[in-house]
VOPAGU-2260 file (C-alpha; in pm, 1 decimal, decimal comma):
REM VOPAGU-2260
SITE   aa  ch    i         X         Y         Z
SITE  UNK   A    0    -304,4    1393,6  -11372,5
SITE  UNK   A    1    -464,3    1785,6  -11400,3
SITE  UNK   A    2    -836,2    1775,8  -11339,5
SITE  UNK   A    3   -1066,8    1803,8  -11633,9
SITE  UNK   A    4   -1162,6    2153,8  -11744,1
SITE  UNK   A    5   -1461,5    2066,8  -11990,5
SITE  UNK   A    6   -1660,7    2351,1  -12059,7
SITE  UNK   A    7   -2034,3    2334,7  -11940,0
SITE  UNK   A    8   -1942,3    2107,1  -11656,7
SITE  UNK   A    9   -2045,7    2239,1  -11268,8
SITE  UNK   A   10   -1749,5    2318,1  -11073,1
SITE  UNK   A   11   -1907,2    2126,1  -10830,8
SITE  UNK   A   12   -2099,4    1760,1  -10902,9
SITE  UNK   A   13   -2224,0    1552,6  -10597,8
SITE  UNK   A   14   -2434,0    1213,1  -10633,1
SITE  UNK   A   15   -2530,4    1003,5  -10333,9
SITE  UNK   A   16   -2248,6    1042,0  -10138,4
SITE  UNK   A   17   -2219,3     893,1   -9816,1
SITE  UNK   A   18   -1992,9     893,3   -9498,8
SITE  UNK   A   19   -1970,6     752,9   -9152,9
SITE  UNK   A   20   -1761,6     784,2   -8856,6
SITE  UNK   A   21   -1796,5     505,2   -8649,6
SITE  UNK   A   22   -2138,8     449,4   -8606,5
SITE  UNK   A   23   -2279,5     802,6   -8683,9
SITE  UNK   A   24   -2343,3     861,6   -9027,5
SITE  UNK   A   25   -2291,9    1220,9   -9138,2
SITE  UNK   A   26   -2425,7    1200,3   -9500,6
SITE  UNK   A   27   -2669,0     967,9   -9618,6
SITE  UNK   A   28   -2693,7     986,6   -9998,7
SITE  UNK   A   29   -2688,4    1351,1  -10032,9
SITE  UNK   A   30   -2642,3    1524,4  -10424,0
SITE  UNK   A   31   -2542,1    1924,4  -10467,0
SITE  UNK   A   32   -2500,4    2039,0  -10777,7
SITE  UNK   A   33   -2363,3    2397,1  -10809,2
SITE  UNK   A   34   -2359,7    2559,5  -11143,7
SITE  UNK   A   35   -2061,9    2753,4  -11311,7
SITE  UNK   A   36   -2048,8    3133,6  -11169,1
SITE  UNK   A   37   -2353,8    3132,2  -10938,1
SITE  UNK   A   38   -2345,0    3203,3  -10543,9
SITE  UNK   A   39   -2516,2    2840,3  -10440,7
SITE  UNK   A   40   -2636,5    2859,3  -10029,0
SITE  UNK   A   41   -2585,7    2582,3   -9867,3
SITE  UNK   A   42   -2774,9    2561,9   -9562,7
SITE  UNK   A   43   -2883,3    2303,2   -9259,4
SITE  UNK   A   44   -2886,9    2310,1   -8896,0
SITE  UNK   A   45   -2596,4    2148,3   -8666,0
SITE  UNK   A   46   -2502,0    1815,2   -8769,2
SITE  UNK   A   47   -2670,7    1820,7   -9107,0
SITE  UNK   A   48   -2352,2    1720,5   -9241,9
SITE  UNK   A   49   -2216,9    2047,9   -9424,8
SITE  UNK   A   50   -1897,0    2091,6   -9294,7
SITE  UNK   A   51   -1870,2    1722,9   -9383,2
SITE  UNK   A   52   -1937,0    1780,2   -9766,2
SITE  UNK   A   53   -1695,1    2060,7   -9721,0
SITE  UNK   A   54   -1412,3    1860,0   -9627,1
SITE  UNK   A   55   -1485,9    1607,0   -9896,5
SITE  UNK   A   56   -1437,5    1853,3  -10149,0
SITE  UNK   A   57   -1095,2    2024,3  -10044,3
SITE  UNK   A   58   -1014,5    1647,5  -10039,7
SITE  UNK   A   59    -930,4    1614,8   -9646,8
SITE  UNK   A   60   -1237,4    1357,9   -9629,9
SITE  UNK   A   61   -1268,4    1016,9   -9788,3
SITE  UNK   A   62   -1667,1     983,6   -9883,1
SITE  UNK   A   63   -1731,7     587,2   -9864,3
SITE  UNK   A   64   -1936,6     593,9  -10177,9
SITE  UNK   A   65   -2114,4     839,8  -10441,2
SITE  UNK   A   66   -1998,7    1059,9  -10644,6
SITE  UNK   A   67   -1837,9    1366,5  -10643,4
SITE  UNK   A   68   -1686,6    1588,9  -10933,1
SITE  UNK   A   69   -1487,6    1928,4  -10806,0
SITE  UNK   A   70   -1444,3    2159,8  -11128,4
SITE  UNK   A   71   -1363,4    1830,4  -11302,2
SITE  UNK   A   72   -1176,6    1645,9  -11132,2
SITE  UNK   A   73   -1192,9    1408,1  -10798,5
SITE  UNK   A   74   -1114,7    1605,8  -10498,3
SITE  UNK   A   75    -932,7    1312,1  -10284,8
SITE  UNK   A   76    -688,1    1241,1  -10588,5
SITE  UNK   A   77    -634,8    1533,9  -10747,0
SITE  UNK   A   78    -642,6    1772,4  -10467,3
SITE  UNK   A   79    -341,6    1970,8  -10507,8
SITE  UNK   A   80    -417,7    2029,9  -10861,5
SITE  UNK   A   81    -743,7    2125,9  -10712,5
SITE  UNK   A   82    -646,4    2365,2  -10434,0
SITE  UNK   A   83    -482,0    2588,2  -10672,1
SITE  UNK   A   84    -855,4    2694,4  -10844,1
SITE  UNK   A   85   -1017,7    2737,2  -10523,6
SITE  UNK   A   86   -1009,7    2915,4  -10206,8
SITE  UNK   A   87   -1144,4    2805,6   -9901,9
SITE  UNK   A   88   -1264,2    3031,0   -9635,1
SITE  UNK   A   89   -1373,0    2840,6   -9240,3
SITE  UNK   A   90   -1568,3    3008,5   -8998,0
SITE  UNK   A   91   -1264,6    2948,9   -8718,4
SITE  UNK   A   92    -955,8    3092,5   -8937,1
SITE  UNK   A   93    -645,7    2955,1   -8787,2
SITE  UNK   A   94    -320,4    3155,3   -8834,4
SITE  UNK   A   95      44,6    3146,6   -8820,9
SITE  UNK   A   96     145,6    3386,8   -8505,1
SITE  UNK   A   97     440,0    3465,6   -8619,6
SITE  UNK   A   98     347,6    3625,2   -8948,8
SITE  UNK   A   99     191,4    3956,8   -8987,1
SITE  UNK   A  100    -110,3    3944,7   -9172,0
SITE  UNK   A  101      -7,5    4088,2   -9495,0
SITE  UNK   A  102     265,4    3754,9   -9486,3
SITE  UNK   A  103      52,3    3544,8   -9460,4
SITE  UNK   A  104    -208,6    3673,6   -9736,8
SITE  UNK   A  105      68,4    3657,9   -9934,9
SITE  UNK   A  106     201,2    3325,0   -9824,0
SITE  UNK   A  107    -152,1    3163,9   -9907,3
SITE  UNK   A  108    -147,0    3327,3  -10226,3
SITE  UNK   A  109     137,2    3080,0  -10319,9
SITE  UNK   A  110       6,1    2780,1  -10205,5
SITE  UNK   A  111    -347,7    2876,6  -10408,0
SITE  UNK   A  112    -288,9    2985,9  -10781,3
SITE  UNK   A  113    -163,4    3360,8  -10758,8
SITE  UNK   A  114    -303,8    3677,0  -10638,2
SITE  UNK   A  115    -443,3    4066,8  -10770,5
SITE  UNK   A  116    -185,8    4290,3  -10590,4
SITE  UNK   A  117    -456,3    4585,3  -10682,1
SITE  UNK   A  118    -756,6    4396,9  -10547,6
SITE  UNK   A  119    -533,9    4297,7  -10280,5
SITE  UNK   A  120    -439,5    4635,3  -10143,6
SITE  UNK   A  121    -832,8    4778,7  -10212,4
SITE  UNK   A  122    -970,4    4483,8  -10009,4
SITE  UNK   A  123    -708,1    4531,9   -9671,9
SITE  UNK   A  124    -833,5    4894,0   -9712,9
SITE  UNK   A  125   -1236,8    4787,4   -9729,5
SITE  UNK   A  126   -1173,2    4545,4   -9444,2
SITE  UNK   A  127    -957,0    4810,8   -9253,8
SITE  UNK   A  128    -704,9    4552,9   -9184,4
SITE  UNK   A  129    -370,0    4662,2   -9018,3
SITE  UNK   A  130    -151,8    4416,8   -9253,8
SITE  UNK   A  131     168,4    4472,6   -9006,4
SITE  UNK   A  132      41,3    4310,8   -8699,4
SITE  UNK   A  133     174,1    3969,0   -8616,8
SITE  UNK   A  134    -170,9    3729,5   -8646,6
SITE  UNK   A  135    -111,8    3615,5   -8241,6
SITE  UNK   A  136    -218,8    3986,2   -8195,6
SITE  UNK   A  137    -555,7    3972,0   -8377,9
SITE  UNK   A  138    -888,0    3953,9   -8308,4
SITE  UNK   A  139   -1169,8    3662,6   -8424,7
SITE  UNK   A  140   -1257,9    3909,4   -8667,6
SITE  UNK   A  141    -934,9    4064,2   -8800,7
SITE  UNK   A  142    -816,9    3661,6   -8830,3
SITE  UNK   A  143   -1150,6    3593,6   -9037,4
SITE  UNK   A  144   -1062,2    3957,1   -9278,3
SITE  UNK   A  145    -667,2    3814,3   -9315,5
SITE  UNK   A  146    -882,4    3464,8   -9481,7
SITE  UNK   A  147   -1149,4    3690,1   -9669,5
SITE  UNK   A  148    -898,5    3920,2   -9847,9
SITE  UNK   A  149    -686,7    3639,6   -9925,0
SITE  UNK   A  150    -970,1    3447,9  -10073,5
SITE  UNK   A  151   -1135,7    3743,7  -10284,3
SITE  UNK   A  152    -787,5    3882,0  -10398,1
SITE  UNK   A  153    -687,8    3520,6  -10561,2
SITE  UNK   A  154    -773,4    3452,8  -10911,5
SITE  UNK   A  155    -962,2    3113,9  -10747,8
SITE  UNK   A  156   -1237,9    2982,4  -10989,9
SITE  UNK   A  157   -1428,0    2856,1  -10714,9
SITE  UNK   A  158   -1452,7    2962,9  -10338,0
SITE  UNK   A  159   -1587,8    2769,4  -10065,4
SITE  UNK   A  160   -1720,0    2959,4   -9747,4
SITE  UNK   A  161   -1812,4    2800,3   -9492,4
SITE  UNK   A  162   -1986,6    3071,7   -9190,3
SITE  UNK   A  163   -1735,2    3322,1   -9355,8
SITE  UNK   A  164   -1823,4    3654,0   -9181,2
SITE  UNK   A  165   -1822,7    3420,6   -8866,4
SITE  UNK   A  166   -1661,9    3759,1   -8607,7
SITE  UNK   A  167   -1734,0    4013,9   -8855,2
SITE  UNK   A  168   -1915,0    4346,2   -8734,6
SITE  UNK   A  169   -2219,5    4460,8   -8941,3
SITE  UNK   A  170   -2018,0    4720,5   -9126,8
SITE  UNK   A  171   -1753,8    4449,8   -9247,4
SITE  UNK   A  172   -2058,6    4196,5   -9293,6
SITE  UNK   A  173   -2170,5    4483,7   -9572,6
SITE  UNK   A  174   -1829,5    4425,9   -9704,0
SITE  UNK   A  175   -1813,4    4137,7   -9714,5
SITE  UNK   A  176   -2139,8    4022,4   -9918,0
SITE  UNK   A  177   -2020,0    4314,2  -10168,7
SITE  UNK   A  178   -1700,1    4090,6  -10238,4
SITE  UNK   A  179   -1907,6    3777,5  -10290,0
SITE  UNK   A  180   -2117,4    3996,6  -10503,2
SITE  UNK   A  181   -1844,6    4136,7  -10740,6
SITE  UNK   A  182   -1663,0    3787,4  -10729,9
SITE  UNK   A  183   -1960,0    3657,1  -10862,3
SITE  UNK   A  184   -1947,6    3958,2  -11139,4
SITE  UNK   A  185   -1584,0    3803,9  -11275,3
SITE  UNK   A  186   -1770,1    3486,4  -11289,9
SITE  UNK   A  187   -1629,6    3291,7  -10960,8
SITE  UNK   A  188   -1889,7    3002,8  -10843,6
SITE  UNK   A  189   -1919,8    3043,1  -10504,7
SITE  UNK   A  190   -2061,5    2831,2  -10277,0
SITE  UNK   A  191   -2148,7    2956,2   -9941,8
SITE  UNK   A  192   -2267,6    2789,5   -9629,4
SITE  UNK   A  193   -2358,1    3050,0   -9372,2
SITE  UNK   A  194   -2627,1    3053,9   -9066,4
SITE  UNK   A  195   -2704,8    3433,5   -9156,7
SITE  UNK   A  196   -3011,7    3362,0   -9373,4
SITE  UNK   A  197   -3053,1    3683,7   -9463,1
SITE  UNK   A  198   -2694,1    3726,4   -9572,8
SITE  UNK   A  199   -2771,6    3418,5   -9814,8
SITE  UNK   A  200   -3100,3    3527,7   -9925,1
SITE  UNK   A  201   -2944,2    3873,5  -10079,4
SITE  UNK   A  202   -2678,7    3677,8  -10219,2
SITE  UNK   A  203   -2783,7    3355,6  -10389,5
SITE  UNK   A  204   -2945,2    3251,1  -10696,4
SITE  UNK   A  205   -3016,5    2906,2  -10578,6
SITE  UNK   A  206   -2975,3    2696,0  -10284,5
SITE  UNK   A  207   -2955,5    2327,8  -10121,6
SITE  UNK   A  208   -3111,5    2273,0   -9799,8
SITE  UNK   A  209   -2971,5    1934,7   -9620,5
SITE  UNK   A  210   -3076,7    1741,5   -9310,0
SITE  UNK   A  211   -2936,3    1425,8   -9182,8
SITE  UNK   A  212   -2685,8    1416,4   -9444,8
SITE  UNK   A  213   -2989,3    1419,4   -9712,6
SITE  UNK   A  214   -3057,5    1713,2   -9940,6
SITE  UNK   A  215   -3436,7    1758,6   -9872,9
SITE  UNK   A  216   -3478,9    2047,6  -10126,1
SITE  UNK   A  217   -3299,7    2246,0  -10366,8
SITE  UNK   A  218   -3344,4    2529,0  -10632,0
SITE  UNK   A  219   -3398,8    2858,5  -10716,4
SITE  UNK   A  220   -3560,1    3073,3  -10456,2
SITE  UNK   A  221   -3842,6    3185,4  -10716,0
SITE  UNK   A  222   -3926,6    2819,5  -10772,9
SITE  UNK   A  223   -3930,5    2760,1  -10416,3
SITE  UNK   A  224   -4143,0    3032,1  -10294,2
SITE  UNK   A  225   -4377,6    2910,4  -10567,6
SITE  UNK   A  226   -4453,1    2623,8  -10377,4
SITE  UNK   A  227   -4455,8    2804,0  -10010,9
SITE  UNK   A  228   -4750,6    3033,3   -9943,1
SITE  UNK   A  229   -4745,7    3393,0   -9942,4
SITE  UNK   A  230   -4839,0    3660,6   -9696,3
SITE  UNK   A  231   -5127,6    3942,7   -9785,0
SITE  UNK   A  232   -5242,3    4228,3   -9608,1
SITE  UNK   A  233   -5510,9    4458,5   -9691,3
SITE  UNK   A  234   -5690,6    4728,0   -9603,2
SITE  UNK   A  235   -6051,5    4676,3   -9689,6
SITE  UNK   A  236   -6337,4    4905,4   -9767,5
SITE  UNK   A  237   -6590,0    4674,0   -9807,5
SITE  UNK   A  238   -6657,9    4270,1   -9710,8
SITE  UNK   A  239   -6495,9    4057,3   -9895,0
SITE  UNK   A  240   -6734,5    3734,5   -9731,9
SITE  UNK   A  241   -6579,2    3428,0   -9611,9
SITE  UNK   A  242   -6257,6    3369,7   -9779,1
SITE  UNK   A  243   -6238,1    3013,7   -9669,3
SITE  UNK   A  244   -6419,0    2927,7   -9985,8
SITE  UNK   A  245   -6110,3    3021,9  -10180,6
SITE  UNK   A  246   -5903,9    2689,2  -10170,1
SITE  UNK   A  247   -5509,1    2772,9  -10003,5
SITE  UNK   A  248   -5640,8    3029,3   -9839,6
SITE  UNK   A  249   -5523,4    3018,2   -9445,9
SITE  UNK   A  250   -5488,9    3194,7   -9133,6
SITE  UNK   A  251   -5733,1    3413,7   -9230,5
SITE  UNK   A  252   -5763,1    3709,9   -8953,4
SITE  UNK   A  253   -5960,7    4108,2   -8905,5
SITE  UNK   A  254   -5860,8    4369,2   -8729,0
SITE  UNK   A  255   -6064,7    4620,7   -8797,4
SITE  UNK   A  256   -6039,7    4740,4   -9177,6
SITE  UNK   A  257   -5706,1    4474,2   -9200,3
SITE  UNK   A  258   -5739,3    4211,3   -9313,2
SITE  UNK   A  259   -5427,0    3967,3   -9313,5
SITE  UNK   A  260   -5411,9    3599,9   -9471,3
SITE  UNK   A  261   -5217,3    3310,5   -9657,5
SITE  UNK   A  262   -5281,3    3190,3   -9980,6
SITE  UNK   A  263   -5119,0    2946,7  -10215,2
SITE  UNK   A  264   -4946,0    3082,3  -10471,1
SITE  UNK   A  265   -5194,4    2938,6  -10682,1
SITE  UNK   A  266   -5463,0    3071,4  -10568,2
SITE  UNK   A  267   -5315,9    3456,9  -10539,6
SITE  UNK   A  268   -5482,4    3583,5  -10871,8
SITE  UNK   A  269   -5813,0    3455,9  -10749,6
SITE  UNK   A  270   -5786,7    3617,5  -10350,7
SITE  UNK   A  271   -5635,9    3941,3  -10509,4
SITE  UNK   A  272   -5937,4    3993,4  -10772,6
SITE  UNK   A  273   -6184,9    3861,1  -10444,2
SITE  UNK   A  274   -6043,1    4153,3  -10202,9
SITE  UNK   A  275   -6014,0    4395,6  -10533,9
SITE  UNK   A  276   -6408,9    4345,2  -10582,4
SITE  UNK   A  277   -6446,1    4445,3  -10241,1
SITE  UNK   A  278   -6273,1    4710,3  -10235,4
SITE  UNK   A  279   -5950,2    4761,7  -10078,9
SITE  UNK   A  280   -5738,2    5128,9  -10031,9
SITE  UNK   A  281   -5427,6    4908,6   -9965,6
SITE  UNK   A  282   -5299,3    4557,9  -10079,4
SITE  UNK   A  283   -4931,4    4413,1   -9994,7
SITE  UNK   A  284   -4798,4    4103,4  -10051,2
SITE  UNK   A  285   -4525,7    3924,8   -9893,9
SITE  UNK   A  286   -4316,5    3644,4  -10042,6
SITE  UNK   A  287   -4182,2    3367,9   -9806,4
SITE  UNK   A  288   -3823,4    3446,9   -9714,4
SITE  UNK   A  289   -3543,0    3248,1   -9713,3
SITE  UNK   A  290   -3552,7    3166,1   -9306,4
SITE  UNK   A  291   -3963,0    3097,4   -9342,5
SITE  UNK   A  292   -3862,4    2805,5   -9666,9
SITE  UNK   A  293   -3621,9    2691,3   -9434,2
SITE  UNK   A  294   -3759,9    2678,5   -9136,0
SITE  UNK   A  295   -4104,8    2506,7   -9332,2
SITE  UNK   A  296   -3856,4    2164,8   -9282,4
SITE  UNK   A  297   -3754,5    2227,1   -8934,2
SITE  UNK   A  298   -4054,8    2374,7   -8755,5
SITE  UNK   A  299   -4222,6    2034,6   -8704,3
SITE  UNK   A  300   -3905,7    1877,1   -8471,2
SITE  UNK   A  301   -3819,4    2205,5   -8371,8
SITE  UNK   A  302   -3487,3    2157,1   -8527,9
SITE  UNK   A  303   -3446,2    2508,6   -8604,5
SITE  UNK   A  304   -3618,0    2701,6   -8358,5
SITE  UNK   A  305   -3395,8    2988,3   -8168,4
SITE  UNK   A  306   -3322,4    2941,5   -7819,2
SITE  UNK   A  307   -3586,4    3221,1   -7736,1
SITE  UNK   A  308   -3855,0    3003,8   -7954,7
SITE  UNK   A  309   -3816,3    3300,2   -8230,3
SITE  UNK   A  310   -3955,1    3207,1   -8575,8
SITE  UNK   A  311   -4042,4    3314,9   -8921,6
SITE  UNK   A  312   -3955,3    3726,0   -8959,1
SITE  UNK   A  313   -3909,6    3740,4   -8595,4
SITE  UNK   A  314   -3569,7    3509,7   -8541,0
SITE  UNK   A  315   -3282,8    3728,2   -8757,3
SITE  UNK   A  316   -3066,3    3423,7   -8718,6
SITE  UNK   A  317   -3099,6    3052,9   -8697,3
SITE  UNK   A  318   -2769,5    2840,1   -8622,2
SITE  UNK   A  319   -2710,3    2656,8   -8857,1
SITE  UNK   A  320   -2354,0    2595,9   -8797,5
């Protein structure tokens, strides 16, 4: 039976689903919803149980119980329905040595639902892929660009990436968020689960954070910076008093005529007109980013801390893998 097609449904539909191997258990109720033409981050740290949910929906996992809906229809029965609306790219791309790489963009073509010969032939050009090397001759890289162009030149509703520019260079990493970016544009849902936060920050609407196979937060970004505290730094011509008597205001320090500080995002307006009455020649503010909301779950266990004890603006990349 063809999956269901019904219009306003999200591509992808997760309730409590749960899974163990043995006695470990990778996902412990965990819900994702991801809504129809949106690039959705998925993010957590090793172990969170992300490549699990991944393998659940191309239907090579069995969950054990919950729910889960993929662009209609029920990913371990109706997967090869399924696999011909999606593409799926891993962050270790696996190829067939004997084929060149244009063979075998063309081979998974078939086996998905069809390909843009244009886009095709633009996107071996933006990657500068050689498409008449055998694939035992490639690089990490070169093997990940042979999975990328296949992926962005199909006419998949729905991709799944999981560390996708794994092996790319920073040049082909541009690349490659441009091609999520105009995917996105023809109205693909994406969902993308990648340890460059940075990459996901520039290109996601919303995301799901999980831990311990439990989403612990998900949303728009706007909504949840709302709730995270923002970073101000001014340069003050007059004295402001003690801001402590503002309530959300933290970490409060001088330096000189700078002043730098946290505040609530509900009491902004308030510090702002405060430091305004002062005086101030300079004011910036600075929204949380992506890695500091992420790493506001994390910090506590250390989960996420880099190997050099990096943090907040300072670590460019947390493994999340």
């Amino acid at each position: 039976m063809a999956p269901e097609n019904s219009v306003g449904s999200a591509p992808i539909e997760i309730r409590g689903l749960t899974k163990k191997f043995g006695a470990v258990r990778a996902l412990d109720g965990l819900d994702l919803t991801v809504r129809e033409g949106e690039v959705h981050g998925f993010l957590g740290p090793n172990g969170a149980g992300k490549s699990t949910t991944i393998r659940i929906l191309l239907g090579l996992v069995k969950a054990d119980s919950g729910s889960v809906r993929l662009l209609g229809g029920d990913p371990w029965t109706q997967s090869v329905a399924l696999h011909r609306q999606i593409a799926y790219v891993p962050g270790d791309v696996t190829l067939w040595p004997s084929l060149t790489g244009g063979e075998t963009i063309d081979l998974l073509a078939r086996m998905g639902g069809g390909i843009d010969k244009r886009r095709r032939a633009e996107l071996i050009e933006r990657f500068d892929l050689d498409p008449h090397k055998k694939a035992r001759t490639y690089s990490k890289g070169n093997r990940q660009k042979v999975s990328l162009i296949s992926a962005f030149s199909s006419h998949a509703r729905l991709l799944l990436l999981d560390e996708p520019s794994s092996g790319l260079d920073p040049l082909m990493e541009n690349v490659f968020q441009q091609c999520v970016a105009q995917a996105r544009d023809r109205g693909t849902t994406v969902l993308l689960s990648s340890h460059i936060l940075a990459e996901t920050e520039a290109l996601c609407e919303r995301v799901t954070i999980i831990r311990a196979g439990k989403t612990i937060e998900s949303g728009s970004l706007s909504s949840m910076r709302h709730l995270s505290r923002t970073s101000i730094r001014a340069e003050m011509t007059g004295d402001p008093g003690d801001l402590r008597r503002i309530k959300g205001v933290e970490d409060i320090s001088v330096e000189g005529n700078t002043l730098r500080a946290q505040v609530d995002s509900e009491s902004l307006g308030e510090l702002i007109r405060v430091l305004g009455d002062a005086g101030v020649s300079s004011l910036v503010s600075q929204p949380p980013t992506l890695e500091e909301l992420f790493l506001r779950h994390y910090d506590t266990s250390g989960d996420a801390s880099g190997g050099d004890g990096r943090h907040g603006r300072d670590a460019q990349k947390v493994s999340l893998s």
